[in-house]
C-alpha positions as CSV (number, residue, x, y, z in Angstrom):
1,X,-70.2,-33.2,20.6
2,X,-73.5,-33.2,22.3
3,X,-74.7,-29.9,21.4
4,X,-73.6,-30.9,17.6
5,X,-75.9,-34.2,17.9
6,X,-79.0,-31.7,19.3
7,X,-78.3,-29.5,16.6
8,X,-79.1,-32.2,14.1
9,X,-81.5,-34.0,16.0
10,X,-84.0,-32.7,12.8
11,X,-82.2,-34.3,10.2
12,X,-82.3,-37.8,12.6
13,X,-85.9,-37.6,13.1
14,X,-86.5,-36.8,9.2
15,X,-84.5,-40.0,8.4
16,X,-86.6,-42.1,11.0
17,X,-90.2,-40.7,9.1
18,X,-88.5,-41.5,6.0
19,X,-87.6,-44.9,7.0
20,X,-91.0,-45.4,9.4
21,X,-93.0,-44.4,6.4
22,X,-92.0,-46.5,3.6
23,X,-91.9,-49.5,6.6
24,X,-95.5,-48.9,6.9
25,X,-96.4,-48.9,3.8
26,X,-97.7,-45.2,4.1
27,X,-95.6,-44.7,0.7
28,X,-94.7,-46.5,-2.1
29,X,-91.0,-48.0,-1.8
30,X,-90.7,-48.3,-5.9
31,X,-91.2,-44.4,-6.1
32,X,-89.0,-43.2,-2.7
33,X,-86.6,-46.6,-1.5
34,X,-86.5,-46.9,2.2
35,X,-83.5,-44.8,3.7
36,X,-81.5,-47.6,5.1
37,X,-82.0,-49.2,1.4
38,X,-80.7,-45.5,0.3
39,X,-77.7,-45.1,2.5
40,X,-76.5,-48.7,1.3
41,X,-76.5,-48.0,-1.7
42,X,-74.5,-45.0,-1.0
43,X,-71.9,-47.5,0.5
44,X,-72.0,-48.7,-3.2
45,X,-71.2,-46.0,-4.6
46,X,-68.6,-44.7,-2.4
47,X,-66.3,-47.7,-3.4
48,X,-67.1,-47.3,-6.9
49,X,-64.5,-45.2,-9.0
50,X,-67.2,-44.0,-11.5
51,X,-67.9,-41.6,-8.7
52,X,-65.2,-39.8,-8.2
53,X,-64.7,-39.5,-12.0
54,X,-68.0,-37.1,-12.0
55,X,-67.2,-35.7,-8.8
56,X,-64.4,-34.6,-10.0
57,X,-66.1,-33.1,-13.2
58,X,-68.6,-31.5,-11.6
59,X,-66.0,-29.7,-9.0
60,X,-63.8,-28.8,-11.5
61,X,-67.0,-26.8,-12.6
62,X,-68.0,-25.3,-9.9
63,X,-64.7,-24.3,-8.7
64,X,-64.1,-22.3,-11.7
65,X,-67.6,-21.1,-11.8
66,X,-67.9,-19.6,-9.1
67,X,-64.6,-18.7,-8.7
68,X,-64.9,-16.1,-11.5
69,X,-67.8,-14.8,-10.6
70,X,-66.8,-14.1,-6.8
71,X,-63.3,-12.5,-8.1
72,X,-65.6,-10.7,-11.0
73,X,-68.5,-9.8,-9.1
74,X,-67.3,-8.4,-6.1
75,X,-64.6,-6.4,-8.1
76,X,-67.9,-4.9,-10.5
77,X,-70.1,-4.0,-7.7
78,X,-67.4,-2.1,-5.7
79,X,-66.3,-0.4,-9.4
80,X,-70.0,0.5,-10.0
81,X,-70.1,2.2,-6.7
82,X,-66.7,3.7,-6.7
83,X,-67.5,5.3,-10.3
84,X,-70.1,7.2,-11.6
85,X,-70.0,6.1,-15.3
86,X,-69.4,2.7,-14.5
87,X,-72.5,2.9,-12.5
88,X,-74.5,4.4,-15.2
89,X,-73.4,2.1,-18.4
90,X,-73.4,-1.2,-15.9
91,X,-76.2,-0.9,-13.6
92,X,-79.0,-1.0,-15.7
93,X,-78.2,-4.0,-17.6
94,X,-77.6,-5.6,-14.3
95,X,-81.1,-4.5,-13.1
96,X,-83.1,-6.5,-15.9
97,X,-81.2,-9.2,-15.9
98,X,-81.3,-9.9,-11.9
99,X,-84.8,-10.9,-11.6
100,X,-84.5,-13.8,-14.5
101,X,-84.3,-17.3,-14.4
102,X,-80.8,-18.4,-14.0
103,X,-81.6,-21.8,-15.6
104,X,-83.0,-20.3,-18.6
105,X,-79.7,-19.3,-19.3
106,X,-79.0,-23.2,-20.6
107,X,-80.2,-23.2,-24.1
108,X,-78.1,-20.2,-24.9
109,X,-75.1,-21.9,-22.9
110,X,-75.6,-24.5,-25.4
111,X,-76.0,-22.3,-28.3
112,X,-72.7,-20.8,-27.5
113,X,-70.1,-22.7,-25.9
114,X,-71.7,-26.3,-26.8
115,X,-72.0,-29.3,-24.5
116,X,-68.3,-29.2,-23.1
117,X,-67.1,-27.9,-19.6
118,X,-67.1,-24.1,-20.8
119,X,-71.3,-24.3,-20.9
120,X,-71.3,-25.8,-17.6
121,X,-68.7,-23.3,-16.2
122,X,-70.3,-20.3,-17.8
123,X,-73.8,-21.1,-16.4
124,X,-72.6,-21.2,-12.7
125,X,-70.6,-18.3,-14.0
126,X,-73.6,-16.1,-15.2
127,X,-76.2,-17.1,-12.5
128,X,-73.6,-16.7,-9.5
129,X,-72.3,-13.3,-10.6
130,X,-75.1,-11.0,-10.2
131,X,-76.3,-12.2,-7.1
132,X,-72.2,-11.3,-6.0
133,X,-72.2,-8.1,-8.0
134,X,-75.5,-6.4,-6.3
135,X,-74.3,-7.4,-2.6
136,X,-70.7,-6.2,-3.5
137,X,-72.4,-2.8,-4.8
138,X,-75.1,-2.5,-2.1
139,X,-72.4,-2.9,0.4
140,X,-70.2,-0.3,-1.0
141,X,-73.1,2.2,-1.5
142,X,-74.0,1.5,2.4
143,X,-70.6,2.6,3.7
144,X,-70.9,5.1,6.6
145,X,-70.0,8.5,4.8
146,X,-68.4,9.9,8.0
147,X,-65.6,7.2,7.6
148,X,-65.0,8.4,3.8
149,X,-65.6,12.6,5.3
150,X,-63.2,11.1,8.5
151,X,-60.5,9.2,6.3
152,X,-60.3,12.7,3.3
153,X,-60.2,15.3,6.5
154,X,-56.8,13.1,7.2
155,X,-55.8,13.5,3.9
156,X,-56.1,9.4,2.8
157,X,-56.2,9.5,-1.4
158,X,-59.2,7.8,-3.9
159,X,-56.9,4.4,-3.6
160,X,-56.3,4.7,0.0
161,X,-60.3,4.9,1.4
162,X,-61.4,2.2,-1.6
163,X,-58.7,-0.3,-0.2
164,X,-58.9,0.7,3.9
165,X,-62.5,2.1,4.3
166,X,-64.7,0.8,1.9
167,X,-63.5,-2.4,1.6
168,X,-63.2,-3.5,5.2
169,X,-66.8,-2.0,5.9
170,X,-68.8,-3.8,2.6
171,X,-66.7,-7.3,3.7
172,X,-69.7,-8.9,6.0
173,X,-72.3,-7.9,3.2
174,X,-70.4,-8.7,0.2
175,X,-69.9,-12.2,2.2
176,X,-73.4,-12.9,3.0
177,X,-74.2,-12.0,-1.0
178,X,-71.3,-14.7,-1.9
179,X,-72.6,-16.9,0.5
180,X,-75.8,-16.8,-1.5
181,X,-74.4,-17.8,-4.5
182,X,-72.2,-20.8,-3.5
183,X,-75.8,-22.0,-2.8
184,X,-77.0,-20.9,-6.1
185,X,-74.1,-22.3,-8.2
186,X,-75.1,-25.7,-6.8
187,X,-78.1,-25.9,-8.3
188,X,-77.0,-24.5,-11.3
189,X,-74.2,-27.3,-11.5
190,X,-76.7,-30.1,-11.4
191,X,-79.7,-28.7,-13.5
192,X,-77.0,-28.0,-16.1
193,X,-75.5,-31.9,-16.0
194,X,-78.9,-33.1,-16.1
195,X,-79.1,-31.4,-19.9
196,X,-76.4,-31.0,-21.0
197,X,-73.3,-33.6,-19.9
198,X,-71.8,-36.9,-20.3
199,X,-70.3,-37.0,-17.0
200,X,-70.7,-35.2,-13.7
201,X,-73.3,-35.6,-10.5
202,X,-76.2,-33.8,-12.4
203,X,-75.2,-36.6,-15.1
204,X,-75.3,-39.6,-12.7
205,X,-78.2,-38.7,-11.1
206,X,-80.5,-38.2,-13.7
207,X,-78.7,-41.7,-15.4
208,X,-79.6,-43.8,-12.0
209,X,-83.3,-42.0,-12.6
210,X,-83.9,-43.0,-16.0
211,X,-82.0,-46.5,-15.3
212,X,-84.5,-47.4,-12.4
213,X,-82.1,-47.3,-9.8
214,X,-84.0,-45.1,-7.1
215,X,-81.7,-46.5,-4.5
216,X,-78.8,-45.4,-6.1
217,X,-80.1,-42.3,-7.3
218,X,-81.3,-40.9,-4.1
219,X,-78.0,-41.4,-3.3
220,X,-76.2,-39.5,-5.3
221,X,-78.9,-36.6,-4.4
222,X,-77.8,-37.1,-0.6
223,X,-74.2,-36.8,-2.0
224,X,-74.3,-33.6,-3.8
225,X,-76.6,-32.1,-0.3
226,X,-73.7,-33.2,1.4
227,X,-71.1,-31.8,-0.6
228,X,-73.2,-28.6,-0.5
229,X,-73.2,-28.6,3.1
230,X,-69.7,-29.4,3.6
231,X,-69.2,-26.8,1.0
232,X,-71.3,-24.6,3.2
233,X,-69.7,-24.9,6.6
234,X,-65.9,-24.5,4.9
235,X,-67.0,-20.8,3.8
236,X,-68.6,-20.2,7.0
237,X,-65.1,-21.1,8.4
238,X,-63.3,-18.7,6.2
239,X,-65.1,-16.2,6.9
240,X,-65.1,-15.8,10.3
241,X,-61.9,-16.0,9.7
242,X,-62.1,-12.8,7.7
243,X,-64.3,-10.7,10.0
244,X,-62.5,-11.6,12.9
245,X,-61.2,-8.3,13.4
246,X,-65.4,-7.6,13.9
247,X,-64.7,-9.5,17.5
């Protein structure tokens, strides 16, 4: 318990500037509220039920998401690296559209699914699957050949060294690549609510903004970090899980 308090002693002191600060009058309280002010006004809105109407909204989104693009993406990269054609017809594409912002992906979302759920959901979609396809392939390219030369001199088939060499070996990379992207698909959540929703956290944060409410809005902003973190930590969780065989 101590070491966990330690570990987040930064946060603590962050939250004491904050609060220090805006005492002082070192910042203006009508553009950033105080914390304490903030984190009542998170109170608020914990016991409201409006919240957990666009929580659920916006997790319904990113659940499916990202969820596609995990089960997509890592099954892509490992295909691209696995075969040769696939390799040639996919990788290129993949390789201009990598380096481009993600969230210029939102007018065409619009253009083609509308303002429903299926924009939000193929946005987080989109952005979170090449991240997961180029880990998935990089890690699958980077397997030690004298496990794949080992594993045919025993006489394993195609299927058998895809689903007992390469896989287990490309886990801790493709991971870390996934990892990356439940970061990503966060951001992509809320940017896309801010444009293009009528209910989600993007949504209520950007209608506290307009409304005035800084309090309030800052505290939905601490919400969705803390959901991200939570978020966060849970994957961590699983997978060590996963690589525990590693140990």
């Amino acid at each position: 318990m101590t070491a966990a308090l330690w570990r987040y002693t930064p946060l603590f002191l962050i939250a004491a500037a904050w609060e220090g600060a805006i005492r002082a009058g070192l910042m203006d309280s009508s553009l950033l509220p105080p914390f304490s002010e903030v984190m009542a006004a998170l109170g608020r809105l914990v016991v409201d039920p409006e919240l957990y109407r666009h929580a659920a909204a916006s997790l319904m989104r990113e659940v499916a998401g990202f969820g596609l693009a995990v089960i997509v993406g890592i099954a892509l990269g490992i295909v691209m690296a696995w075969y040769v054609p696939v390799r040639i017809l996919v990788n290129p594409l993949v390789r201009c559209i990598y380096p481009m912002p993600k969230s210029a992906l939102i007018p065409v979302m619009i253009m083609w699914l509308g303002l429903g759920h299926l924009a939000k959901i193929g946005l987080i979609f989109l952005g979170c699957l090449l991240p997961v396809i180029v880990s998935a392939f990089n890690a699958a390219r980077g397997v030690d050949t004298v496990l794949i030369w080992s594993a045919q001199a025993a006489g394993a088939t195609r299927r058998q060294i895809l689903t007992e060499i390469v896989l287990p070996a490309s886990l801790p990379e493709i991971l870390a690549g996934v990892r990356t992207s439940l970061a990503l698909s966060f951001v992509l959540l809320v940017s896309s609510e801010f444009l293009m929703a009528r209910e989600g956290l993007g949504y209520m944060i950007a209608f506290l903004g307009e409304g005035g409410v800084y309090d309030a809005m800052f505290a939905a902003v601490l919400l969705v970090t803390g959901i991200g973190f939570a978020a966060d930590r849970a994957y961590l969780a699983v997978a060590r899980r996963l690589l525990v065989w590693r140990e």
